[in-house]
TORMAR-617320 format. One line per 10 residues: number of its first residue (from 1); their letters; for each residue x, y, z of N, C-alpha, C. Coordinates in Angstrom, 3 decimals, padded with zeros to 6 digits. Example, Ala and Ser with C-alpha at 12.3 -4.5 7.8 and 13.67 -1.06 7.14 Angstrom:
2
1	as	013.190 -005.690 007.800 012.300 -004.500 007.800 013.200 -003.300 007.800 | 012.850 -002.250 007.080 013.670 -001.060 007.140 012.900 000.030 007.870
This chain:
125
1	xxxxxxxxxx	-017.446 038.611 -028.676 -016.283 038.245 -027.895 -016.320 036.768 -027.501 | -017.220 036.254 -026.844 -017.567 034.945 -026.775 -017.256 033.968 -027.627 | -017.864 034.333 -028.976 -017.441 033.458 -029.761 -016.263 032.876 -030.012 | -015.092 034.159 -030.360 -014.375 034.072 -030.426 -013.170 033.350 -029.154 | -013.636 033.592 -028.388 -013.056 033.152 -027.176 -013.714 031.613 -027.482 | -014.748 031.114 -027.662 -014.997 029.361 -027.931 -013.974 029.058 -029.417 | -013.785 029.710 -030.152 -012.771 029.647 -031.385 -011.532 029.086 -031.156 | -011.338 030.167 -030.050 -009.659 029.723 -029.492 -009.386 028.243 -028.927 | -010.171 028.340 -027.839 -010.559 027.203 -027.028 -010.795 025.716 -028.222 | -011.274 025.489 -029.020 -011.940 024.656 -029.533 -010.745 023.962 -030.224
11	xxxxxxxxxx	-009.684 024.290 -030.866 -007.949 023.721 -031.929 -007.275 023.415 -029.618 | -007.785 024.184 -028.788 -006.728 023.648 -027.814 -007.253 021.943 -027.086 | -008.649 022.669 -027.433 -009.541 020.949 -027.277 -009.370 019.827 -027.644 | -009.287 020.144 -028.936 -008.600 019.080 -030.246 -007.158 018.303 -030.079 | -006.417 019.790 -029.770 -005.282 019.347 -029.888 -004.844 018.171 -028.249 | -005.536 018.721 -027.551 -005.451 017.923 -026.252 -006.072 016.491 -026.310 | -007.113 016.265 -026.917 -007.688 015.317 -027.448 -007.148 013.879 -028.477 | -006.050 014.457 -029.285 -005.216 014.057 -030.023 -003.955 013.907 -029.675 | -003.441 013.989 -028.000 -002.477 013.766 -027.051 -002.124 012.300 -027.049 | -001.168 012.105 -026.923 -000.932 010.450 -026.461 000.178 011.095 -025.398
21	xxxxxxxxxx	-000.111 010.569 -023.745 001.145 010.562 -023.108 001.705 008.899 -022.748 | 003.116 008.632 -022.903 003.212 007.957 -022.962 004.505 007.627 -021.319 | 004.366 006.748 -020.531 005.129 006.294 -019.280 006.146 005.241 -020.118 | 007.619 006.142 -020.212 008.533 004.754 -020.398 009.933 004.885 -019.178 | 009.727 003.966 -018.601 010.604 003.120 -017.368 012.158 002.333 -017.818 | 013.076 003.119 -017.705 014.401 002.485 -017.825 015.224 001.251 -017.110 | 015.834 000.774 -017.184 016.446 -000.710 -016.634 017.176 -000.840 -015.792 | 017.779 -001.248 -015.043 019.081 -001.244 -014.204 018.466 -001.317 -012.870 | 018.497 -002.642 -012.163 018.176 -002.905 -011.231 018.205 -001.679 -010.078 | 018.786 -001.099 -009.765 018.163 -000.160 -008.644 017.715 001.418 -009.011
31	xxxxxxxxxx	017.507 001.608 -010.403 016.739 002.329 -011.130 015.333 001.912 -011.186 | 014.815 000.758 -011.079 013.486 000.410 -010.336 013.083 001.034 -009.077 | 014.040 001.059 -008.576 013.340 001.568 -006.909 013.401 003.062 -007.002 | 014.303 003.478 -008.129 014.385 005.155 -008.173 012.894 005.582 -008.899 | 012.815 004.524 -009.826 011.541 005.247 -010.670 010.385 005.067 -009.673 | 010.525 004.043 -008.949 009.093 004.034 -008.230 009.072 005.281 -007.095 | 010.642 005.670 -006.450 010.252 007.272 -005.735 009.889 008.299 -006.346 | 010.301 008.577 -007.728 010.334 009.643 -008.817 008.536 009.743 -009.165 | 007.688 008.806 -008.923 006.605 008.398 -009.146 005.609 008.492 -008.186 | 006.357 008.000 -007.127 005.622 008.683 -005.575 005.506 010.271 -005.644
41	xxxxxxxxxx	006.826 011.096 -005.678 007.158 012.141 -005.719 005.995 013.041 -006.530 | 005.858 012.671 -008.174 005.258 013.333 -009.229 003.494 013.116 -008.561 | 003.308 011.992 -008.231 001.833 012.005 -008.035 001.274 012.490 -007.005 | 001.834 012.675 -005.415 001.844 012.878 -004.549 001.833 014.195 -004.132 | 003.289 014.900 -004.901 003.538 016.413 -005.067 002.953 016.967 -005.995 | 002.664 016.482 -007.666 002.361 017.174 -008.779 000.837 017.092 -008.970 | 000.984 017.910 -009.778 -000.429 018.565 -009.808 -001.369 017.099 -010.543 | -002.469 016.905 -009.481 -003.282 015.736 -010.512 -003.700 015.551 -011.725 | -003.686 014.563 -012.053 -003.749 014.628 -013.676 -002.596 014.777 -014.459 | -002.073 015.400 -014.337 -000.536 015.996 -014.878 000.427 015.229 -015.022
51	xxxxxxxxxx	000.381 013.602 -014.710 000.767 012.577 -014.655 000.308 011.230 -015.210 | -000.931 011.625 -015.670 -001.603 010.275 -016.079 -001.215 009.628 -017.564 | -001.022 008.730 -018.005 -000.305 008.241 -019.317 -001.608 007.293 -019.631 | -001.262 007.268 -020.940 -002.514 006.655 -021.950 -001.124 004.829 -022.401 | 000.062 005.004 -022.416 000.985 003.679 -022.926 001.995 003.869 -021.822 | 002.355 002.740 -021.253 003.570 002.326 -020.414 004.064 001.145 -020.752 | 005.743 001.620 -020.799 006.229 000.847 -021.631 007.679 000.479 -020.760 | 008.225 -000.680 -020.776 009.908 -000.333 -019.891 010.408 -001.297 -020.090 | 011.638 -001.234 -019.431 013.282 -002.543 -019.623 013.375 -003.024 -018.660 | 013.366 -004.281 -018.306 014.377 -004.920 -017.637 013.351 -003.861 -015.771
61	xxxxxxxxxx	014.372 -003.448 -014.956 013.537 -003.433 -014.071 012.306 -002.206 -014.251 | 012.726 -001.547 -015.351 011.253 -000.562 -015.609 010.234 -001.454 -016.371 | 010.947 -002.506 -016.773 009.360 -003.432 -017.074 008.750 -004.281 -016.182 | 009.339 -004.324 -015.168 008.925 -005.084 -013.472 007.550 -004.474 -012.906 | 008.465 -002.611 -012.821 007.204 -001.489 -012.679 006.544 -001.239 -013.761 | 006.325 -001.679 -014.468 005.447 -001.156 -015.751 004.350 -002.731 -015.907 | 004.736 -003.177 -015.602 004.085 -004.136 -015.071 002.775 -003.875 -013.899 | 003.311 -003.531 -013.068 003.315 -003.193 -011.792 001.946 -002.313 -011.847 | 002.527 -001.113 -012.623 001.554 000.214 -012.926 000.256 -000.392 -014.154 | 000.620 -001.914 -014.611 -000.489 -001.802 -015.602 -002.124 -002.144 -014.997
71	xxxxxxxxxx	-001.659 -002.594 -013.826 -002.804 -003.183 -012.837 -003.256 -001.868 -012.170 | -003.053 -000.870 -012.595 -003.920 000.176 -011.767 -004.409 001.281 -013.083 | -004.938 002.323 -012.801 -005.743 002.851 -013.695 -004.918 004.149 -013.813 | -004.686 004.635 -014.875 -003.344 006.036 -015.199 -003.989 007.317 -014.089 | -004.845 007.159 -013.701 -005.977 008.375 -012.811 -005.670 007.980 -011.321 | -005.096 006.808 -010.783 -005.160 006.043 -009.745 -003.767 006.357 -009.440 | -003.247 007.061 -009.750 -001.651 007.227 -009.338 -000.835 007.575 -007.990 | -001.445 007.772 -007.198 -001.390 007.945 -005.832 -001.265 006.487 -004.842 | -002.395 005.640 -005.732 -002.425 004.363 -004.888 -001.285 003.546 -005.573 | -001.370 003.433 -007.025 000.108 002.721 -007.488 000.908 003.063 -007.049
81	xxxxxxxxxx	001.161 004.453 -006.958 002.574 004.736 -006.281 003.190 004.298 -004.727 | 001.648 004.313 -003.889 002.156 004.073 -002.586 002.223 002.159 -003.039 | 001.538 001.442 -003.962 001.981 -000.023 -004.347 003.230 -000.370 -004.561 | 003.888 000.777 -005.651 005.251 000.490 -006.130 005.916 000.830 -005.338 | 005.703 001.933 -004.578 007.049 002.293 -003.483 006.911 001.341 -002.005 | 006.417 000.866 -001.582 006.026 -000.197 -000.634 006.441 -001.907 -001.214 | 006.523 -002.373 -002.345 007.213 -003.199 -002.785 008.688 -003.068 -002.929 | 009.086 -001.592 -003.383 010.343 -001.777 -003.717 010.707 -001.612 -002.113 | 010.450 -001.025 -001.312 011.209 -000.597 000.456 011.266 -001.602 001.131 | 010.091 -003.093 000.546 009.865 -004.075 001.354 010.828 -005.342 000.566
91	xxxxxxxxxx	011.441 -004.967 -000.450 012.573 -006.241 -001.119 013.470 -006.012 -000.344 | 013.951 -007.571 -000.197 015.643 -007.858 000.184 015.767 -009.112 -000.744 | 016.994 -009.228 -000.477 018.297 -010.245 -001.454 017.236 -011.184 -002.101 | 016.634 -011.847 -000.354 015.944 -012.909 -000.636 015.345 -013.206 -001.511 | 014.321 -012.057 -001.786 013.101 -012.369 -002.753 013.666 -012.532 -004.010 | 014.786 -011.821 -004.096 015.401 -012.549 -006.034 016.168 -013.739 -006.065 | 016.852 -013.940 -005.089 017.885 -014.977 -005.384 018.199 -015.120 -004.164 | 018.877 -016.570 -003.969 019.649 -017.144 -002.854 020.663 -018.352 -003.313 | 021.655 -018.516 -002.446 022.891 -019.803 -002.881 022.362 -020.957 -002.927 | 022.701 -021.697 -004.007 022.342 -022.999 -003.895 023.075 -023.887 -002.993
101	xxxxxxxxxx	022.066 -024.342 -002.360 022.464 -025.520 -001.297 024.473 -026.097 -001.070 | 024.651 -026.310 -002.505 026.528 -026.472 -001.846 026.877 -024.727 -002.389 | 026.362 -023.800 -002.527 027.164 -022.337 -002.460 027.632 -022.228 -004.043 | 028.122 -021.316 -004.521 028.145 -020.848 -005.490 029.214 -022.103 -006.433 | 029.724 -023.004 -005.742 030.776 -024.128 -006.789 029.366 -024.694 -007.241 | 028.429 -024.610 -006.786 027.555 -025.609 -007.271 026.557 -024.717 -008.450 | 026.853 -023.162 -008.477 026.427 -022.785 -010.051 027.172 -022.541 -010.590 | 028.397 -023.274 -010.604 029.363 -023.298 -011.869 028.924 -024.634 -012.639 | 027.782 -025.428 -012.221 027.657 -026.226 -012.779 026.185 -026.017 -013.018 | 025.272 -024.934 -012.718 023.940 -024.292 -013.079 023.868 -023.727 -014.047
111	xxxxxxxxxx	022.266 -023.148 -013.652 022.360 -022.472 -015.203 023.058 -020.904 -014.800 | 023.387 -020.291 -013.202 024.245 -019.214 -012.846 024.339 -019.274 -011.230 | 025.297 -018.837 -010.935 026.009 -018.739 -009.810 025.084 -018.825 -008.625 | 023.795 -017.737 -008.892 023.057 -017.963 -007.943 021.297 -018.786 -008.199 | 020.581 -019.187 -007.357 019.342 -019.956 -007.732 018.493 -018.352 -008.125 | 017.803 -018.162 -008.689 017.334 -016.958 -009.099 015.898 -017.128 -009.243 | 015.293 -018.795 -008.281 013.846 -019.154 -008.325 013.015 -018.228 -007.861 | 013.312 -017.445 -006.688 012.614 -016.618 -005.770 012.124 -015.297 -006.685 | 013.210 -015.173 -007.673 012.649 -013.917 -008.474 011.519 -014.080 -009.193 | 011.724 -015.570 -009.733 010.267 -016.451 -010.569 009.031 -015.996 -009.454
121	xxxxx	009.295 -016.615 -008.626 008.045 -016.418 -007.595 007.564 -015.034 -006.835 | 008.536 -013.947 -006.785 008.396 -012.455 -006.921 007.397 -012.166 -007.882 | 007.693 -012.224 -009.014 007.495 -011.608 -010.137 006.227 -012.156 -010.715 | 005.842 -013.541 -010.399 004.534 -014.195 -010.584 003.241 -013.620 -009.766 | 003.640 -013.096 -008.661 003.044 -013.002 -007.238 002.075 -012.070 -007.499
């Protein structure tokens, strides 16, 4: 009986072994702050492990957080999450953008309407 019971077990080993999970993060500026609750939520509530990804991959603001998540370890998901969700609760306007000094007539002659330096310096940080 044993044996057979290590038989079974041994193709589910394999096959688990030969897993790739992969984290991909969609775009749209306040779809960042959703994925980072959706992420709190899964690691926090879901069963450990059951979450951990081997590739993370994303757009636009899921590549902000994917970013974000590459500095922590796929097993560590509890602490990224309280990282990512504590960055996104703690942004305002400021940190991406602000008017240039004469107000928006003066990025009709920029490279856009608003100075968008602060996001440089966000995103470097």
């Amino acid at each position: 009986m044993l044996k057979n019971t290590v038989l079974l077990i041994l193709p589910v080993l394999a096959q688990a072994a030969d897993s790739c999970k992969a984290l991909v993060l969609s775009g749209g500026g306040a779809n960042g702050a959703w994925e980072a609750g959706v992420f709190w939520g899964l690691n926090n509530y879901g069963i450990s492990g059951n979450f951990d990804y081997h590739v993370i991959s994303g757009v636009s603001a899921g590549a902000i957080n994917a970013a974000a998540l590459a500095g922590w370890a796929p097993n560590d998901g509890i602490n990224a999450a309280e990282y990512l969700s504590s960055t996104w609760s703690n942004l305002v306007n400021s940190d991406i953008w602000v008017e240039w000094p004469l107000g928006l007539a003066e990025g009709l002659v920029k490279p856009g309407l608003l100075n968008n330096a602060p996001a440089v310096q966000f995103l470097t940080e």
